[in-house]
C-alpha positions as CSV (number, residue, x, y, z in Angstrom):
1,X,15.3,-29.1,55.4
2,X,19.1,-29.2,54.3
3,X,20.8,-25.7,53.3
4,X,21.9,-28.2,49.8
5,X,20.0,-28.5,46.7
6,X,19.8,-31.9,44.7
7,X,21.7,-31.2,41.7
8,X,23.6,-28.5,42.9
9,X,27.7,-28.9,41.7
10,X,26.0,-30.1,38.5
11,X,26.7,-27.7,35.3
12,X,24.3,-28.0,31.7
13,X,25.0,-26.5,29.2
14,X,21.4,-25.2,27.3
15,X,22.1,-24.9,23.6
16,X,18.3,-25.4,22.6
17,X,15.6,-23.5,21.5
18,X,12.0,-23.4,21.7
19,X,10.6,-25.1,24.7
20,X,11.4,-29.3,24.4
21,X,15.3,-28.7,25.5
22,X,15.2,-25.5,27.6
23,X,12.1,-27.1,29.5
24,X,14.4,-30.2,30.1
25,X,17.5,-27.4,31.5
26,X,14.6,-25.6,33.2
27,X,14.2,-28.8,35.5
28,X,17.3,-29.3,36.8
29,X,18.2,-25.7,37.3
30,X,15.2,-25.6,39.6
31,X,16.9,-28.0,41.8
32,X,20.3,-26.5,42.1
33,X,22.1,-27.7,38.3
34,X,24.0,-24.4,37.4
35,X,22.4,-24.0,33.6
36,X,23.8,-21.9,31.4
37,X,21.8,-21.2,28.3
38,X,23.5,-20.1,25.1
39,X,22.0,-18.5,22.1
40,X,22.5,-16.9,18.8
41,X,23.6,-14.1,18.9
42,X,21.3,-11.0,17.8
43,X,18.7,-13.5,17.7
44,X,17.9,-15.6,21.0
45,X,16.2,-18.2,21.2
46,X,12.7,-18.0,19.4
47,X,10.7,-18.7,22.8
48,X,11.4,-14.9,23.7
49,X,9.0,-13.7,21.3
50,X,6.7,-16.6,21.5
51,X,3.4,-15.8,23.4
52,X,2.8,-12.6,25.4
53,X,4.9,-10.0,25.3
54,X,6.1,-7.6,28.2
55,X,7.0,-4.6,28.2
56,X,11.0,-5.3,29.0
57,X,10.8,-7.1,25.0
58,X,10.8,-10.6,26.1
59,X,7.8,-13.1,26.3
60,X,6.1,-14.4,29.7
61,X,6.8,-18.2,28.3
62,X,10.6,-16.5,28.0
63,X,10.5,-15.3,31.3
64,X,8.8,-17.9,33.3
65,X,10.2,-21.6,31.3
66,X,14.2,-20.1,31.3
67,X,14.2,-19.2,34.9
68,X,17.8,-19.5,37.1
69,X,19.4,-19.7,33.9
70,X,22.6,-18.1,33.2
71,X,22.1,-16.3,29.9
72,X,25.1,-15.9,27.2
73,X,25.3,-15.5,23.7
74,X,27.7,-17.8,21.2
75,X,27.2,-18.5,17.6
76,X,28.2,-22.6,17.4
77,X,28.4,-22.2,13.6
78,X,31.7,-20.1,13.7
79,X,34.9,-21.8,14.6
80,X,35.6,-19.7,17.5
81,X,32.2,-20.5,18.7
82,X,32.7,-24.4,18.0
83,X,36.1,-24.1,19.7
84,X,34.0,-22.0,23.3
85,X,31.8,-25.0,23.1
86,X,34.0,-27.1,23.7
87,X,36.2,-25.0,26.5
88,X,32.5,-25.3,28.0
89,X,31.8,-28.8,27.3
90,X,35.2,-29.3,28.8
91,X,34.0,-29.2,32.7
92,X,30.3,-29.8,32.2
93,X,28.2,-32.7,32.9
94,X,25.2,-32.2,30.6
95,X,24.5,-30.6,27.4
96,X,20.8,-29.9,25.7
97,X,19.9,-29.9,22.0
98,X,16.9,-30.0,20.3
99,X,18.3,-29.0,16.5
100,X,17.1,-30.9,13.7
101,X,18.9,-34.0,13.6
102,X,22.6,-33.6,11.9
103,X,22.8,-30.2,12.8
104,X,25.3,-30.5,15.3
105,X,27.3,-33.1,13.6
106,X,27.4,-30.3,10.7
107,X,29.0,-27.7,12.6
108,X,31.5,-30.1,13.6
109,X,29.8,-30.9,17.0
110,X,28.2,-34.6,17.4
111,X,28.8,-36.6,20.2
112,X,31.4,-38.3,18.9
113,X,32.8,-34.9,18.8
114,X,32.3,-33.7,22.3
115,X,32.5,-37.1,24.2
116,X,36.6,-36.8,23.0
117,X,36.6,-33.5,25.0
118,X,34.5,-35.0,27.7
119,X,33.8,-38.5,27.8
120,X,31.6,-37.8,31.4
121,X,29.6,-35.8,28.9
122,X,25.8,-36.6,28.2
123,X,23.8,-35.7,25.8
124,X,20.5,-34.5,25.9
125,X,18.9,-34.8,22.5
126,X,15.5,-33.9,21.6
127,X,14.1,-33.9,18.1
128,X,10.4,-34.4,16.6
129,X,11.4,-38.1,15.6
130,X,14.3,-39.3,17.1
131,X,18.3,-40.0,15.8
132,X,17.2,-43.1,13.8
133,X,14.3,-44.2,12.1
134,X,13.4,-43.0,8.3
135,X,11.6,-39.8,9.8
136,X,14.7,-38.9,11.7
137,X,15.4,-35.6,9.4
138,X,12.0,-34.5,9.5
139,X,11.0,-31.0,11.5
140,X,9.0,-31.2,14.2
141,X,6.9,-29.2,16.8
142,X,4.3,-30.0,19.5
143,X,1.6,-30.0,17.4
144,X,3.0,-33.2,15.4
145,X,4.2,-35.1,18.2
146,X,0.4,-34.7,19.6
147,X,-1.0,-36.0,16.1
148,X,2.3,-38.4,15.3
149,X,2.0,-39.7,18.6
150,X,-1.8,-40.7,18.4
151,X,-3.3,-37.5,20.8
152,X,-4.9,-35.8,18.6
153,X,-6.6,-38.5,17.1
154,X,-8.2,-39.2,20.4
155,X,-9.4,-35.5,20.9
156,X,-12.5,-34.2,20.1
157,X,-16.3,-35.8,19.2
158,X,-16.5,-38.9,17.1
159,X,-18.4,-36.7,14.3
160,X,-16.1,-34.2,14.3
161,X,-12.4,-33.4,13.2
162,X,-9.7,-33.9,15.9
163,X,-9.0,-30.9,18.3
164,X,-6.0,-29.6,20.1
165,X,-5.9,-32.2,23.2
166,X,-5.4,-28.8,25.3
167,X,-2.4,-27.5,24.7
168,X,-0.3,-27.9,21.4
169,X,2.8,-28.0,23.5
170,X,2.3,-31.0,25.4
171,X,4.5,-32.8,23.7
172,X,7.2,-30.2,24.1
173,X,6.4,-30.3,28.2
174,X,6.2,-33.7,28.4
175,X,9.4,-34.3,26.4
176,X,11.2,-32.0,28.4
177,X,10.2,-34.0,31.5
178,X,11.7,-37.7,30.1
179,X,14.7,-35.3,29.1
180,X,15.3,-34.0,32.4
181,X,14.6,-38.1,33.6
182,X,16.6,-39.3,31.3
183,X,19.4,-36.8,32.8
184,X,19.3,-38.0,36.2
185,X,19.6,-41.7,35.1
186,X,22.5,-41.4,33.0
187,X,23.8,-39.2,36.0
188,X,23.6,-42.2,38.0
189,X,24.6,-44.6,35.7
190,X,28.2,-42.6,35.3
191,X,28.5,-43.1,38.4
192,X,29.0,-46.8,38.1
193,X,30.3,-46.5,34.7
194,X,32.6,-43.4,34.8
195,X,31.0,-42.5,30.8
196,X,28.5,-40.0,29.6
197,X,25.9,-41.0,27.2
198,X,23.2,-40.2,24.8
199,X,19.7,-39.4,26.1
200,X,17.7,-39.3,22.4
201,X,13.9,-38.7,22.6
202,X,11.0,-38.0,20.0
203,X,8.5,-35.6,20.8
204,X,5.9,-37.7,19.8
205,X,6.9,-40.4,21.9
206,X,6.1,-39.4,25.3
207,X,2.9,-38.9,24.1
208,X,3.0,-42.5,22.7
209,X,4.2,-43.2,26.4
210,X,1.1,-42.5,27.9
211,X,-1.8,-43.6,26.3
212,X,-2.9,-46.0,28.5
213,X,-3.9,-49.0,26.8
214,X,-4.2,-48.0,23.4
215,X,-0.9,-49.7,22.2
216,X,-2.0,-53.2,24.0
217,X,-5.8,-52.9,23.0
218,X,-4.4,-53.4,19.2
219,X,-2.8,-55.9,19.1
220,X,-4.6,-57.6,21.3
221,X,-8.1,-57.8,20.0
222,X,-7.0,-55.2,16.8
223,X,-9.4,-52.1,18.9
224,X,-9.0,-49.1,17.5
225,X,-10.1,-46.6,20.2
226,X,-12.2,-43.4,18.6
227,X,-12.7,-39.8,19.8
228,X,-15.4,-40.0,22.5
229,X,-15.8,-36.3,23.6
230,X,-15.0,-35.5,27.3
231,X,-15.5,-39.8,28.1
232,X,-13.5,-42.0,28.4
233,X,-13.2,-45.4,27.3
234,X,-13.6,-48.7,29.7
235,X,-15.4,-46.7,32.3
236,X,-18.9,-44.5,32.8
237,X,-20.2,-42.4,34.1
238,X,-16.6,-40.7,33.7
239,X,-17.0,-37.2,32.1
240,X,-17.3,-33.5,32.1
241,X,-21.6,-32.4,33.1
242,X,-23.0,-29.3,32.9
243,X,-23.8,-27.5,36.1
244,X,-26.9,-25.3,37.0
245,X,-24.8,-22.3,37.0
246,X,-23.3,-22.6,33.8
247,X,-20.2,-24.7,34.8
248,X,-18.9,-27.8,34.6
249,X,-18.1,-30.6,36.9
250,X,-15.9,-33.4,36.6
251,X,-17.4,-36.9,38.2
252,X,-15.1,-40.3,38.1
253,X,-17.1,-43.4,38.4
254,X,-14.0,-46.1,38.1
255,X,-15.1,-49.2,39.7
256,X,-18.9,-50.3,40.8
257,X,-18.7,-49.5,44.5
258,X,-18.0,-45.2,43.4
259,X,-21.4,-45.8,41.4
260,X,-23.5,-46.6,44.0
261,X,-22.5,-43.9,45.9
262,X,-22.8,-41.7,43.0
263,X,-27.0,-43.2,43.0
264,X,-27.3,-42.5,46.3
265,X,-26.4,-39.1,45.8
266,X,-28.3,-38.6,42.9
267,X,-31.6,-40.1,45.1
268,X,-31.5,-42.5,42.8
269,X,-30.4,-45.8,44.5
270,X,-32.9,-48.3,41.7
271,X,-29.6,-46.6,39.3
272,X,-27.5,-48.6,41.3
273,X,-29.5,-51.9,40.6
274,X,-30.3,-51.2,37.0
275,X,-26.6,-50.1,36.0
276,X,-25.0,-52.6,39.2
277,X,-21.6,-53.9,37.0
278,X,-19.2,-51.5,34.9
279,X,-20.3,-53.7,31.7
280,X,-23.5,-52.8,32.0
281,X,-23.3,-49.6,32.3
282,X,-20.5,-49.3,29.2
283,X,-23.5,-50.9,27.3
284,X,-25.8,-47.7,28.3
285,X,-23.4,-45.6,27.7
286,X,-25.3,-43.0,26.2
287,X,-28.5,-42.8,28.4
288,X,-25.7,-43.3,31.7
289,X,-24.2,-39.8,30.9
290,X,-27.4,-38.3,29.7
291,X,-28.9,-39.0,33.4
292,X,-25.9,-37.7,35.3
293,X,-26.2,-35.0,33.1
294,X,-29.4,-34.2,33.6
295,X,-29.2,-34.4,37.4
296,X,-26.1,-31.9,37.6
297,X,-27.5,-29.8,35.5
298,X,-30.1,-29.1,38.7
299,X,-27.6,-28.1,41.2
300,X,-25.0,-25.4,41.0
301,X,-21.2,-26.5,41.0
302,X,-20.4,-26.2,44.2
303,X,-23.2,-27.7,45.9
304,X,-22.6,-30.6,43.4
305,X,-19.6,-30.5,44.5
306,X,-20.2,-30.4,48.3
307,X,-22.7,-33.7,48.0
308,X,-20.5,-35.5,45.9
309,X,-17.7,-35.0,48.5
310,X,-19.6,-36.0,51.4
311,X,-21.0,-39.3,49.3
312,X,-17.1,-39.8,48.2
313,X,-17.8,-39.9,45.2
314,X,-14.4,-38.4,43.0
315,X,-15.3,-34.7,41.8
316,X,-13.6,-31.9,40.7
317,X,-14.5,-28.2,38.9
318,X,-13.5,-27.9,35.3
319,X,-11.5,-24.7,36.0
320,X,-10.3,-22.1,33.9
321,X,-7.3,-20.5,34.8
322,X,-9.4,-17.1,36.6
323,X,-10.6,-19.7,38.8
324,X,-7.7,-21.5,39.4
325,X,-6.3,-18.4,40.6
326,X,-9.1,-18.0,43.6
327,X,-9.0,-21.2,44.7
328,X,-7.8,-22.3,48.0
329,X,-6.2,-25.2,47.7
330,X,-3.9,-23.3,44.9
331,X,-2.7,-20.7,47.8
332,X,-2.5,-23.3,50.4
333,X,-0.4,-25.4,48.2
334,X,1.8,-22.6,46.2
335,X,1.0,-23.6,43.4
336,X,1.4,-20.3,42.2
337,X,4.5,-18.2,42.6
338,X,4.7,-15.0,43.1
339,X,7.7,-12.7,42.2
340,X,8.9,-9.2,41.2
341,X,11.4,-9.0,38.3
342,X,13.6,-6.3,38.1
343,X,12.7,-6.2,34.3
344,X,9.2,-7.2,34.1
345,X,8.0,-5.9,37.1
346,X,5.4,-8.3,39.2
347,X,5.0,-12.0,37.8
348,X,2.7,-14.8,38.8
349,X,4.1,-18.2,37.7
350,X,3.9,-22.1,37.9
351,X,5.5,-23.5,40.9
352,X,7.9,-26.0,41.1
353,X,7.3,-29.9,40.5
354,X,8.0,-32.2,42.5
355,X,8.0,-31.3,46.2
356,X,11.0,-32.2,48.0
357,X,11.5,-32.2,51.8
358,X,14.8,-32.0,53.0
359,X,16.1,-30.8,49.5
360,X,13.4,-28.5,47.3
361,X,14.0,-26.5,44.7
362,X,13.8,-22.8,44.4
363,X,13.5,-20.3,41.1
364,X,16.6,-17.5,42.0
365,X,15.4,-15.6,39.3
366,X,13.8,-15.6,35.7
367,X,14.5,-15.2,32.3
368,X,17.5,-13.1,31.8
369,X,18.3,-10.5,28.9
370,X,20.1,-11.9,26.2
371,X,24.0,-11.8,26.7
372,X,23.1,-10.9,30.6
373,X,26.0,-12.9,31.7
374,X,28.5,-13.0,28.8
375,X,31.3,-11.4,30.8
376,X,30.4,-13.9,33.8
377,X,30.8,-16.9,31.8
378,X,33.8,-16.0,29.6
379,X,36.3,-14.1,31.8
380,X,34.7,-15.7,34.8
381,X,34.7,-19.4,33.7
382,X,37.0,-19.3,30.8
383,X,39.6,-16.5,31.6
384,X,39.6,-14.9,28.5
385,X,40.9,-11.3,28.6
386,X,38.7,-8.0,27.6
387,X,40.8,-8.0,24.1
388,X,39.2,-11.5,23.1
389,X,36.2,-10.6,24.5
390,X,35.9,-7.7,22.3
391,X,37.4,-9.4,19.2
392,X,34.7,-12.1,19.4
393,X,32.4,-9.9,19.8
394,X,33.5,-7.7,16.7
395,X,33.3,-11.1,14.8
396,X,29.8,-11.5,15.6
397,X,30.6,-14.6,17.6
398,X,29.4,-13.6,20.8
């Protein structure tokens, strides 16, 4: 293991709110990028009073999605705060937005705008539909990408309406991630080029992204893929059964060779011969799944589990997150991280993603009080005197 981080040397600038942008920021200050995040002043960004709440005033989604940020507060729609953007923007490499489209450009601070300061700048920009496109001015939030996107459609039984596919911020997450990809390849590309650029990302279309064949399935034979409840199309048995104790399991028959394993288990090897080819068995779809079904509802989950395992056949438990905190393979792994706040006391939080060997990432600390490190950044950074700090902050811009 080096004593270096991956991104460290690299400075973002977090201007977002919610969860899209600041998850994006959140990323590559895990790996050593010195974020600092900058919000309104008086206000903060929404995502502190968003979920849980704690007893030091700020959320757990606050605490645990803005961690080894640098916290300061700057109002952008002020000229002195336009003009400390830029002083900012002046030595940084990235900056992260997710305001409605034209809102920067109305305070006076597009790209067009900040490039001139910094052409090594780039852009983060994350928006419900984009820069361009008729929908471009339209609000947006997780739940919309999710249905824009073609999610939500998907979620759910046939006879019923669509459901949250799990979490209504997925899209926020997921655009986040591309974000924080997109960062990293426009870091590499100015290094061949010299120039920032513009990273510009929907939130519905990472969703779009990764819906498998959907797109493809269209337009080639003009399929329109329905809600099919916890199955999943162009495969079976592939779905969530019922266990003796009340549980559930998760069993992933994907090719002909896992069935027949899955019939031996079951005691049941004329299954094999009956339902031998994957087109067969989509044709049976029904009575398939009611079978499986019916054989792990005689079992408890985790000898299910154990049988399946030894037979190879691909299992899993449908956790909930109690569970998920007792499981072994979670400790083993980290998943989990433990740490003690000096404002919120004892926190358990998601661990970081991806693993790195000689270079990993590390969380220094979490979510900060608002202002925490106003006099850090701006007579630190910027060298402004405690007279200017104290007229800007009579002035309501800091």
């Amino acid at each position: 293991m080096l004593d270096v981080q991956a991104l460290q040397g690299t400075k973002v600038l977090d201007i977002a709110t919610f969860l899209a942008g600041p998850f994006c920021a959140t990323q590559l200050g895990e790996f050593g990028a010195d974020v600092i995040k900058i919000e309104l002043p008086g206000v903060g960004d929404a995502t502190r009073r968003f979920g849980t709440m704690t007893h030091c005033g700020d959320s757990l989604p606050w605490l645990s999605e803005s961690r080894n940020k640098r916290c300061i507060t700057l109002d952008l729609r002020k000229p002195d705060g336009a003009a400390l953007l830029k002083r900012l923007v002046a030595d940084s490499d990235v900056l992260v937005e997710n305001f409605q489209t034209g809102t920067l450009e109305k305070w006076g601070l597009g790209y067009d705008v900040l490039s001139a300061v910094n052409p090594r700048l780039i852009m983060v920009r994350i928006t419900g539909y984009g820069q361009t496109g008729p929908y471009k001015d339209r609000p947006g939030f997780g739940r919309i990408g999710n249905a824009f996107g073609g999610l939500s459609f998907l979620a759910g039984y046939p006879d019923r309406a669509p459901v949250t596919p799990g979490s209504a911020t997925i899209p926020d997450y997921m655009a986040g991630l591309y974000g924080a990809l997109g960062t990293l390849l426009a870091l590499q590309a100015r290094e061949k080029t010299g120039k920032g650029q513009v990273v510009d990302i929907g939130l519905y279309e990472p969703i779009f992204r990764i819906l498998d064949e959907l797109a493809p399935a269209f337009a080639y034979k003009n399929y329109v893929r329905q809600r099919m409840g916890p199955g999943t199309v162009n495969v079976v048995p592939h779905s969530h059964y019922p266990t003796k104790d009340g549980r559930w399991i998760a069993i992933a028959c994907t090719n002909d060779k896992i069935f027949a394993r899955l019939a031996d288990a079951m005691n049941r090897p004329d299954l094999a011969r009956d339902w031998q080819t994957l087109a067969v068995r989509e044709e049976n779809r029904t009575l398939v799944d009611e079978t499986v079904a019916a054989w792990t509802a005689t079992m408890d989950r985790a000898a299910l589990m154990a049988l399946c395992e030894k037979m190879q056949v691909p299992c899993g438990p449908v956790y909930s997150i109690d569970e998920i905190f007792e499981d072994p393979h979670y400790a083993a792994r980290e998943n989990i991280l433990r740490v003690t706040d000096p404002r919120a006391g004892d926190l358990a939080l998601p661990n970081l993603v991806p693993r790195l060997s000689d270079t990993p990432g590390k969380v220094d600390w979490v979510g900060q009080s608002l202002g925490a490190h106003n006099e850090e950044i701006y007579q630190g950074r910027l060298g402004l005197s405690d007279t200017e700090l104290n007229r800007l902050r009579s002035l309501g811009v800091i």
